[in-house]
N, C-alpha and C positions, 0 to 999 in steps of 0.2 A: 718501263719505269713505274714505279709503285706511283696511283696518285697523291696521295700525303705527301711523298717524300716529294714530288715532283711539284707539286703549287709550295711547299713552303720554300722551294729552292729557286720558284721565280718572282717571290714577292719580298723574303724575307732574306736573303743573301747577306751578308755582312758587308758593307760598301765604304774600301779606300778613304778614310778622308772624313769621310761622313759618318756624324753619332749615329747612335740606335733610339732615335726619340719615339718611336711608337714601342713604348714598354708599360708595363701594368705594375702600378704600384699596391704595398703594400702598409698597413699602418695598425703602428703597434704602439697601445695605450698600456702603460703600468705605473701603480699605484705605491708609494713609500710613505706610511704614514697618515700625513692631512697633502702632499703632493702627488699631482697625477699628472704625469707629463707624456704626450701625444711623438711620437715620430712616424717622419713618413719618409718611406725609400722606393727606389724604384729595382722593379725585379726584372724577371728572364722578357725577353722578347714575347706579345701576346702571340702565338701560332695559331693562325687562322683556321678553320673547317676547309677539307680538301672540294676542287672544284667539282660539279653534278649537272647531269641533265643532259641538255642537248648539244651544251656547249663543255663537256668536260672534258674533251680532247684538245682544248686550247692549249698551248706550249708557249706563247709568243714568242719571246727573240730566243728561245730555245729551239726555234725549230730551224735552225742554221746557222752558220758563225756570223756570230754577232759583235756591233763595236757598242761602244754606253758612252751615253752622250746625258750632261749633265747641265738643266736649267740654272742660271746663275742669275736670272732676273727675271723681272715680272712684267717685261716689254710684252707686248702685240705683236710683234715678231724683230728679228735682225739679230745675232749674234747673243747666243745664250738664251735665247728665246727658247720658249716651248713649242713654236710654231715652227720654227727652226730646227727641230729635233726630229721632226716626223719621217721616218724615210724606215725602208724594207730593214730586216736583219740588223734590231734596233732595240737597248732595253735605256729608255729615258730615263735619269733620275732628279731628284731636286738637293740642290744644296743652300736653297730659299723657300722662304711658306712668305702667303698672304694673300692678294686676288689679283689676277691679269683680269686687264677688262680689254676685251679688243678690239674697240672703239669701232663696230660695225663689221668689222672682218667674222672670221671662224675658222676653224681649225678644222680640216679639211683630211680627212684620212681616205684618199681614193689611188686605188691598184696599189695598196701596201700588202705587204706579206711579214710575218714573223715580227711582228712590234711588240713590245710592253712598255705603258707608261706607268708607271709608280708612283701614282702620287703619297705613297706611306712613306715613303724615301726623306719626304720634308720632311723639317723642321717641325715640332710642333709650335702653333695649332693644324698646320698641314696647306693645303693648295685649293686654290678656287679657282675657276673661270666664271667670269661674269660679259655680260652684252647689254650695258642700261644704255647704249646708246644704237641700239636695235640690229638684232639678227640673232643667228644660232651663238651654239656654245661650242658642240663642236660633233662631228659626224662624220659616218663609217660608211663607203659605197666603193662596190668593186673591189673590195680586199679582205683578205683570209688568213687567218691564225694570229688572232689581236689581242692581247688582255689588256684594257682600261683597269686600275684597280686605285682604291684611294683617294679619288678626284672629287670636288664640289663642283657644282654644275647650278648655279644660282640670279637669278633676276635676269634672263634673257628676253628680251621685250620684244615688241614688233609683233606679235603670232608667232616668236620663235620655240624650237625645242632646246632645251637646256643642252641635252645627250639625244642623239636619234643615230639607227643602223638603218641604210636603207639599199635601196636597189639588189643588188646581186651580192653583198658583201655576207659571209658566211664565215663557221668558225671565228663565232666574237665571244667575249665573256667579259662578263660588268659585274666588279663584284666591289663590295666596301668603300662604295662609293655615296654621297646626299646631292640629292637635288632638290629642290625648291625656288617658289616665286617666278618661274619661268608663264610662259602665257601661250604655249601650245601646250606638249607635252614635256616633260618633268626628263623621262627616260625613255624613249619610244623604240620600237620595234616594227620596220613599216616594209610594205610592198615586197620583193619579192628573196629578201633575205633568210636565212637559211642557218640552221645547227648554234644558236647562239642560247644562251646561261645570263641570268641575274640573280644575283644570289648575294644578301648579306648588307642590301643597300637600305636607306633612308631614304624615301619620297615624301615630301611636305607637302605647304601648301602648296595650288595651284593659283595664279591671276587669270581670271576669266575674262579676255576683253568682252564689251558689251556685242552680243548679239552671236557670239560664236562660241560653240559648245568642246572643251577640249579639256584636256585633266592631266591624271598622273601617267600612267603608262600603256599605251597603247599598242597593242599588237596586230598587227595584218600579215607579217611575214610568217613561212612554215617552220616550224618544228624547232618554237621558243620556250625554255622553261624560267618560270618564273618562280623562286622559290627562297623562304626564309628570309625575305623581306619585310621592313617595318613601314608599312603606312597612315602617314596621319598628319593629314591636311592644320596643322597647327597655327596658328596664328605669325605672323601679322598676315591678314587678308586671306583669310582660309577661304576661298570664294567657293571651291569649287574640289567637294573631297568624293570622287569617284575616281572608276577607270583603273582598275587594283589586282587585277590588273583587268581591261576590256579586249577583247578578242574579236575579230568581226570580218566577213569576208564580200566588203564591196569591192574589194578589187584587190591587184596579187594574185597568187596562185593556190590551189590545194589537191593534194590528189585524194583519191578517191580511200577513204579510213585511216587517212595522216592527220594527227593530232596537229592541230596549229599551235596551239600552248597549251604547255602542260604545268597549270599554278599550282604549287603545294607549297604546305608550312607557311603560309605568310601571316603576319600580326596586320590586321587591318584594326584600326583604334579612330574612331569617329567619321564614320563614312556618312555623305549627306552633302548637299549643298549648303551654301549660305553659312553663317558666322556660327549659328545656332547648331550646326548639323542637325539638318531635318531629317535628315534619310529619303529622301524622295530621291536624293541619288541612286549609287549603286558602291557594294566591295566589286565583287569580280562578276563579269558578265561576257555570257560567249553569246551572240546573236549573229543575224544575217547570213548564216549556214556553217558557220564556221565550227569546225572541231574541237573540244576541247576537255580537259581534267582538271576538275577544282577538286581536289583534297586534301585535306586535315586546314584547311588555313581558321584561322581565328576570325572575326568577326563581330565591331558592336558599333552600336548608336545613341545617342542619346533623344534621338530623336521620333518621330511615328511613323514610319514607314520601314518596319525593324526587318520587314521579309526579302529585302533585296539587297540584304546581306551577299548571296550566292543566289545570281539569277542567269535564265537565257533572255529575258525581254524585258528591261528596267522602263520603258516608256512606249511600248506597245510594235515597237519596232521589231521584223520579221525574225522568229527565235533560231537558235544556234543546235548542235548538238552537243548538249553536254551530260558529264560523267560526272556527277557531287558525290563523297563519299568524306563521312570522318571528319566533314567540316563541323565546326562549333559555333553556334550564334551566343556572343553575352546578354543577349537580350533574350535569351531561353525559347526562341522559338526553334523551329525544324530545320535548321542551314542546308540541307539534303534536296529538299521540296521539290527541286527543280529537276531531277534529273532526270533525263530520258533518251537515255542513252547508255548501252553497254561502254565499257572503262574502252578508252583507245591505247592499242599495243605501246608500247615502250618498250625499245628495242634493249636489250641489255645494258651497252657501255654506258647510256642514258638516261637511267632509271635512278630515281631520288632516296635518298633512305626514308623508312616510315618515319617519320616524327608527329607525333598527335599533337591537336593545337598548342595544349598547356604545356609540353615538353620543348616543343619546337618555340614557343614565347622567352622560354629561359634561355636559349642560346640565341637570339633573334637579341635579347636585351643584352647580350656578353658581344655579341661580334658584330652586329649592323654597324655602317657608317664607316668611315677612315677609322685605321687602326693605330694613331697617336694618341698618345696618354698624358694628361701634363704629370709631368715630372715631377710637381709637388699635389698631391693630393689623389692622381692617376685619374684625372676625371675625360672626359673628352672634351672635345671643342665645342666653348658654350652653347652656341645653337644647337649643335648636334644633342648635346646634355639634356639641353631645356626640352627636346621631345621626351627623352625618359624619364624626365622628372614628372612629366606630369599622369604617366601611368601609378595606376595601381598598384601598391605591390604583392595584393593576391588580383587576377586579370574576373572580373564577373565570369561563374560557372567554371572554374578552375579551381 
């Protein structure tokens, strides 16, 4: 099956019942005289960027006969729940937008096979899970052939991760999806998971409990790409804008010249600690032996420590092997600096297209995040928005 033709047939379906509220508007100003009157409509359905990397072989509930099972409330679980929905040879939809908060539970994806959940399905503004009253958001162990696409993943507290793949779960893909305000990690990738993709999301800020070190996306699992993501620790409480992704192998598995991630194309925009962005943080960093490919991603700070934009040892801690190439610092220094290490293979099905940073920034600002449009003005959902508003719209060194 053609990939294009095959992701826009598992995200973008026409669905029984349910509008097409992720559409892109257009608006058209003309002038008669001393009158100038504005309209605005909504056009074709946006078509996403076909899935890449290491997880582009995801199908989800295509990859069996499948029944569709549709969220009708925004319960914690029990009937029309989304908790309620999780089960093998499965494409979830919504025919409600707004936040589940799971008041301490999580949503639990272990020994599933062939899922997709859709949160592009809602209604605009679209679908959130939240946890203020402490734990995950929701996580992937022991199961294969998953696509998560569309979902928020916001305010999970306790030290939890908003989104995390952990143990043996393989063949995932996480695409067009925000996560923010969580207080572990944002979107994580951990321990000994396997063949998975993110691609096309929004990571915010981080909450840094006191005394523990944790951020945007974390990688320990093999053979993750992370690619055409927009990063940027945005306010409220931007505590902690690293990890962009981080790579790093205290534990887990890796064999012997397998790339553990392989980051390209991503918009990193204020990486740094603290409200200020200092840059004493880090963008992307492979340490503790771990394998990895940073290329073409963007990179800037407004802060003094502009060189660890693209590093293997942001805080002295034992380096990685990494592959920089093609990356761009906005702060005009050398983003490459670091490399020491020939490029790690990428096996064919797997391999990303080149996008150089300023190239790959324009599509990164067209398709990150959920793919609903409001219907009058085609803008996204205002958080989501207020990250791109506050970008440049030439990027420094572009």
């Amino acid at each position: 099956m053609d990939p294009q033709w095959r992701y826009n047939y598992l995200i973008m379906r026409p669905l029984a019942g349910i509008s097409d509220s992720h559409r892109v508007s257009t608006t058209t100003t003309t002038t008669s005289g001393s009158t100038t009157t504005t309209t605005t409509a909504s056009g074709g359905a946006l078509t996403p960027p076909p899935l890449e990397g290491f997880g582009s072989q995801v199908t989800g509930h295509a990859g069996g006969v499948f029944s569709t099972y549709t969220v009708t409330n925004l319960n914690a679980s029990g009937a029309g729940s989304l908790a309620n929905g999780v089960a093998s040879n499965r494409r979830v939809i919504f025919s409600v937008a707004g936040t589940i908060n799971l008041g301490g539970s999580r949503i639990e994806i272990t020994g599933i096979t062939n899922l997709t959940i859709d949160g592009n399905t809602a209604p605009y503004p679209g679908i959130n899970i939240t946890n203020n009253n402490g734990g995950f958001g929701m996580s992937v162990s022991s199961g294969s052939n998953i696509l998560i696409t569309g979902m928020g993943f916001i305010n999970c507290s306790n030290e939890a991760d908003g989104f995390s793949v952990t143990d043996s779960a393989h063949d995932v893909a996480v695409t067009h999806c925000i996560a923010y305000g969580n207080t572990d990690g944002n979107i994580d990738f951990a321990e000994d998971c396997f063949n998975c993709t993110m691609q096309y999301c929004i990571i915010g800020n981080h909450v840094n409990p006191p005394g523990n070190n944790t951020g945007g996306t974390l990688v320990t699992g093999r053979k993750v790409s992370i690619h055409h993501n927009f990063f940027y620790p945005r306010a409220p409480n931007p505590d902690e804008g690293e990890r962009f992704p981080f790579a790093h192998f205290n534990y887990g598995s890796q064999a012997a010249g397998e790339c553990k991630v392989d980051a390209r194309s991503n918009l990193i925009w204020m990486f740094g600690r603290g409200n200020t962005h200092t840059g004493s943080g880090f963008g992307v960093c492979v340490s503790y032996g771990a394998n990895g490919n940073a290329v073409n991603n963007y990179a800037y700070t407004p802060g003094s420590d502009v060189t660890n934009c693209i590093t293997r040892s942001a805080y002295g801690e034992p380096q990685g092997n990494l592959y920089a190439s093609g990356n761009l610092s906005g702060n005009g220094v050398n983003a490459n600096a670091d490399n020491n290490h020939a490029e790690f293979t990428i096996p064919a099905p797997y391999q990303i297209a080149n996008d150089p940073p300023c190239t790959s920034a324009v599509k990164i600002r067209q398709y990150a995040g959920p793919l609903q449009r409001n219907p009058v003005g085609g803008t996204r959902e205002p958080v989501a928005a207020a990250h791109f508003n506050d970008l440049p719209a030439t990027l420094p060194g572009c």
